[in-house]
N, C-alpha and C positions, 0 to 999 in steps of 0.2 A: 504494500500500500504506500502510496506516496505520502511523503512527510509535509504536514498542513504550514505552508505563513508562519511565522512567530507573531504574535499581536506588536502591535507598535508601542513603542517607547510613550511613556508624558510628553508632551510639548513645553519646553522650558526658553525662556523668555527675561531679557533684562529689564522688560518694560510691561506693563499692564496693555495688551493687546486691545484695540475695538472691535465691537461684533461687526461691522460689515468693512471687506475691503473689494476694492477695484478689479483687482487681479490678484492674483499670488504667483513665484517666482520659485520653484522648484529646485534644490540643488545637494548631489546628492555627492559625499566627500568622503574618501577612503587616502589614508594616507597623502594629504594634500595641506599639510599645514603651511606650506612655504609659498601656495600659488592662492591660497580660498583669500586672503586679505586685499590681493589687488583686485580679486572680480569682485569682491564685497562694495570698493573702495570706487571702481568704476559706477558701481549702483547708484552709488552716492550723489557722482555727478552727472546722473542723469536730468536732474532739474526737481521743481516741484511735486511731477508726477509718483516721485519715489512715495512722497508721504502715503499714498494711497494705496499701494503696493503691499504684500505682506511677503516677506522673503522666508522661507525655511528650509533651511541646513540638515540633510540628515548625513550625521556622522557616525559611520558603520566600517564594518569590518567584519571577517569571519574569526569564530572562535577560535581557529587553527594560528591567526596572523597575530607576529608582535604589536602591540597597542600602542609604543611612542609614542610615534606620530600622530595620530587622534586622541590619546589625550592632553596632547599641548594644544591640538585644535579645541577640542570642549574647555582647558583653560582662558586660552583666550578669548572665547566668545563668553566666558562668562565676565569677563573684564575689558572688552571692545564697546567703546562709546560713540555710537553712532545714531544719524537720523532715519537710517533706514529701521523700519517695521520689522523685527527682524525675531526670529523666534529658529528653535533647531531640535534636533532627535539624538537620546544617546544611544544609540545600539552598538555602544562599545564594553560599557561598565557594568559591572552588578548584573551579570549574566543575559543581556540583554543584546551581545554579538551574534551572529550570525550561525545559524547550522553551517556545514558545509556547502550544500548545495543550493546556496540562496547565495546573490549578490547583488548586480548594479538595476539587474530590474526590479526586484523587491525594493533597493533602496527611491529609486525613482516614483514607484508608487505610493509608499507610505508617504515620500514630503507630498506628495499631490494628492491624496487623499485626505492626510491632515490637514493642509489648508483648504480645501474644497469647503468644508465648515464654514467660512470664514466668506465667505462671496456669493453670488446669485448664477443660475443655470449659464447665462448669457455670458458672463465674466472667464476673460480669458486665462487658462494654466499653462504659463509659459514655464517651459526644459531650460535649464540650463547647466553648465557643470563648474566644479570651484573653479579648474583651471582656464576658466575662458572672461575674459573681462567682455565688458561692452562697449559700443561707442556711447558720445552722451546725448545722443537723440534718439537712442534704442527705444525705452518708452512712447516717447510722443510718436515715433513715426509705426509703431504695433497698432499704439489709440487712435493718431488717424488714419492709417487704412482700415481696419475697422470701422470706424465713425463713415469710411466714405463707403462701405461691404455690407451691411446691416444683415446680409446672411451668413455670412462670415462664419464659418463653423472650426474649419483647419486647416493647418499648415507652417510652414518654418519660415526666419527668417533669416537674412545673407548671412553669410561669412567670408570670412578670409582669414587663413593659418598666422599668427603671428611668427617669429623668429625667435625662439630663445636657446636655443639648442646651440650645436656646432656647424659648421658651413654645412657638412654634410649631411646634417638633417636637412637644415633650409633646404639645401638643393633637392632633396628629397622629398620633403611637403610640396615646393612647386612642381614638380613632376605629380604628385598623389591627386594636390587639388585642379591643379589642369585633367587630371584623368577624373575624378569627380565633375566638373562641370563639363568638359565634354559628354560624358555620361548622358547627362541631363539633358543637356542641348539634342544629343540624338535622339532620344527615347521622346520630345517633345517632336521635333520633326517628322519621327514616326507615328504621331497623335496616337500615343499608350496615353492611357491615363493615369500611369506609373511614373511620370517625370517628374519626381522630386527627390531632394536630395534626402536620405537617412544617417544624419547628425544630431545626436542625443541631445547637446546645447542648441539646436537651431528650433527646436518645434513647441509651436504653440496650438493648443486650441481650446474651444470653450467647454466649460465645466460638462454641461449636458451633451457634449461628444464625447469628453472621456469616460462617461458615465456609460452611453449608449453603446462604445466601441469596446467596452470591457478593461480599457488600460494596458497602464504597464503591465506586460508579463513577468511574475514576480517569478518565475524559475528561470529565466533566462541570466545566463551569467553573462552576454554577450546578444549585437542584435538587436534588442530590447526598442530602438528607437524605429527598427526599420521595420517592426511584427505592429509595432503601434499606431503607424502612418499606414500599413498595409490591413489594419482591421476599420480605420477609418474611414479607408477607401470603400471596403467591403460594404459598411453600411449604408453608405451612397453620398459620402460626404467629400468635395473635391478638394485635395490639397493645394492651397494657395501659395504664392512668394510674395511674402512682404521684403520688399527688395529693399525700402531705407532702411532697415533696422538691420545692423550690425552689430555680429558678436566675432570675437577674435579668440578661435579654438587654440589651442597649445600645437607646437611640432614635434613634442617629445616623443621619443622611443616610449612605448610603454611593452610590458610581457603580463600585464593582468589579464587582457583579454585575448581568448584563440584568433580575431579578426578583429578587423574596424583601424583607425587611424593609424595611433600608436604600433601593432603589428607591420603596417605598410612601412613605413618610414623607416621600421627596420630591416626590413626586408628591402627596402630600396638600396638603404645603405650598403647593406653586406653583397647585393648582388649590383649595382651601379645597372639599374633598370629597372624599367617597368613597363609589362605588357598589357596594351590597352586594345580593346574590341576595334576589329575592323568595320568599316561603313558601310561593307552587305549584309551585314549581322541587322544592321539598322534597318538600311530598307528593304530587306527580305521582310521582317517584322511590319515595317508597316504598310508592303503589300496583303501581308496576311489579314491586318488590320481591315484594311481597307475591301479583301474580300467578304469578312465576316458583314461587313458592318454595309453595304450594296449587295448582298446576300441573303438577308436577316428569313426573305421568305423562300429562300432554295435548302435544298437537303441538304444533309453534311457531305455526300457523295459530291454533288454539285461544288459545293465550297472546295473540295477539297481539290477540285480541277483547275482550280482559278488560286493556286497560291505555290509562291515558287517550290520545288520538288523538297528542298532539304527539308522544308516546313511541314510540308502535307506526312513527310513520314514520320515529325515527331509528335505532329495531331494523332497520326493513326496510332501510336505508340501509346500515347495517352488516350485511348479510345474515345476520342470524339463524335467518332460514326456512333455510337452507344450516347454519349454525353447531350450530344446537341437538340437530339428530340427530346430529351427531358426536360432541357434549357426551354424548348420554344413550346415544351405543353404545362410550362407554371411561371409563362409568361401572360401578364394581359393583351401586353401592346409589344410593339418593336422596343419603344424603349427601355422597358422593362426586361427584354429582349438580349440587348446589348451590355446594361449593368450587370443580368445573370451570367453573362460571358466573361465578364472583365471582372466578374469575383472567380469564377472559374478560371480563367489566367488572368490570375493576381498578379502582383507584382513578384513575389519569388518565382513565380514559373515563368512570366518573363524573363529574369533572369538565366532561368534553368534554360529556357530557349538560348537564349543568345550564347551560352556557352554551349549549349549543342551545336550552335552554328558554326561555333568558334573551333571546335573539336572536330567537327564532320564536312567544314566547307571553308572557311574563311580563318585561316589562322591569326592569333591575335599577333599584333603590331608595338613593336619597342617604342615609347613614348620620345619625339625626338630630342628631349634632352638630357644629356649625358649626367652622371657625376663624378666629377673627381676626386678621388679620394687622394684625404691632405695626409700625408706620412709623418708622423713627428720626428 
């Protein structure tokens, strides 16, 4: 039987909290005593808007991990004088650290679940992590697009890697996030409705989509951002880009997580490359796209005539010829139609495609910038 959540820590606070706030600000901090003060500190200077804000820190760990470092972080936040609304979780102490098999997505949830308390359905629960600071229009330019979106449900906003590493990281984040945004730019060319970025600091949405999408996946040690945006989608909700609002991720090496940033960069480093999908991958995908979707009232035989060859056999592989009359008999309409398709290739089996492509037709391509590695 799988092993339940651990309940959440008290909410502990240097300030008498009010019952309603604007938003709340998610962040969830493992071993991060040395970075959580500048993004704290970035908050700060975001303007007026912070007053409104409720920011909560959960400071976690698994029972297995030395405690140092998080307990100089829960030192200082008990002795950190600041204007931000600012409240945090201890699941470090007094047994309250982690099983084994619980990490950044359990900690992601509980700070967004605890402050959900604290705000109305409509109110947005923005991701963020200690090591990533903001710019200082990141609030106002969230609240007004929103104020200018009023359906506004989900989505992330910009980023760009900072530099704090060695050359060879830098060079290596630029190489990761050029393969991140191109990513996006292709997957949008190919009108997937999968074209956003999954960076655990960049995503916002409102209380009543996190509610409805289920959340952070609390077993997910890794991922956790991209399974959240991909059930958001599921439920019919479009992921948006609030393009002024800038946060500025880390370039560190990390080995906490099997994938995601941190892994890249080091893996850039130690191999001086990085291989990024080719442009058939793309528009193979959104020929297929494009057949399903001028298709909607042809048979899956039919569809499957009209979409380049590599495709039709990783359809048939996934039995779609079975799948698609199911799709189009608990459909009402076409568009109904289309949405049941595009939870059926979600975003990870997009994925799972384009690496199919990538393995069986179009092999992936070295990113063209090199790095050199500096010899001491």
């Amino acid at each position: 039987m799988a092993q339940s959540p651990p309940e959440t820590s008290p909410l502990q606070s240097r300030s008498v909290l009010k019952d309603k706030f604007r938003a709340v600000i998610a962040i969830p901090c493992c071993n991060e005593f040395e970075t959580l003060p500048e993004t704290l500190t970035s908050l700060e200077a975001t303007g007026p808007l912070r007053d409104d804000v409720l920011v909560v820190v959960n400071v976690n760990q698994r029972a297995s991990m030395d405690d140092g470092n998080n307990l100089a972080t829960l030192r200082w936040l008990e002795q950190f004088e600041t204007p931000l609304p600012l409240a945090w979780l201890d699941h470090v102490t007094d047994g309250n650290a982690y099983p084994e098999k619980f990490g950044v997505g359990l900690a992601r949830h509980q700070a967004c679940t605890v402050g959900m308390s604290f705000v109305d359905d409509a109110a947005p629960i923005i991701s963020l992590d200690a090591d990533s600071p903001v710019d200082s229009n990141y609030l106002s330019a969230i609240f007004e697009y929103i104020g200018r979106h009023p359906d506004f449900q989900a989505g992330h906003v910009n980023f760009k890697h900072r530099h704090c590493g060695t050359d060879d990281e830098r060079r290596a984040i630029e190489i990761y996030e050029k393969h991140l945004k191109r990513h996006r730019q292709k997957l949008a060319e190919a009108n997937s409705p999968h074209a956003w970025y999954a960076i655990g600091s960049t995503i916002v949405c409102t209380k009543g989509a996190y509610v409805k999408s289920g959340g952070y996946h609390c077993r997910r040690m890794a991922g956790e951002d991209f399974y959240l945006l991909q059930q958001l989608s599921k439920v019919g909700y479009a992921i948006e880009m609030i393009e002024d609002a800038l946060v500025f991720p880390s370039d560190r090496i990390s080995d906490r997580v099997p994938f995601g940033t941190g892994k890249a960069v080091g893996d850039i480093v130690e191999s001086r490359r990085w291989l990024t999908y080719h442009d058939h991958c793309y528009r193979d995908l959104g020929l297929l796209l494009e057949a399903v979707e001028k298709g909607v009232s042809n048979s899956a035989a039919d569809i499957l005539k009209n979409v380049p060859e590599s495709c039709a056999r990783w359809l048939v592989d996934r039995k779609f010829e079975s799948v698609w009359p199911k799709l189009r008999a608990n459909s009402r309409d076409d568009k109904m139609l289309l949405q049941r398709f595009h939870e059926w290739l979600d975003a990870f089996q997009t994925l799972k495609l384009i690496h199919f492509l990538s393995d069986e037709a179009y092999p992936r391509l070295p990113m063209p910038m090199e790095i050199q590695t500096h010899k001491p």
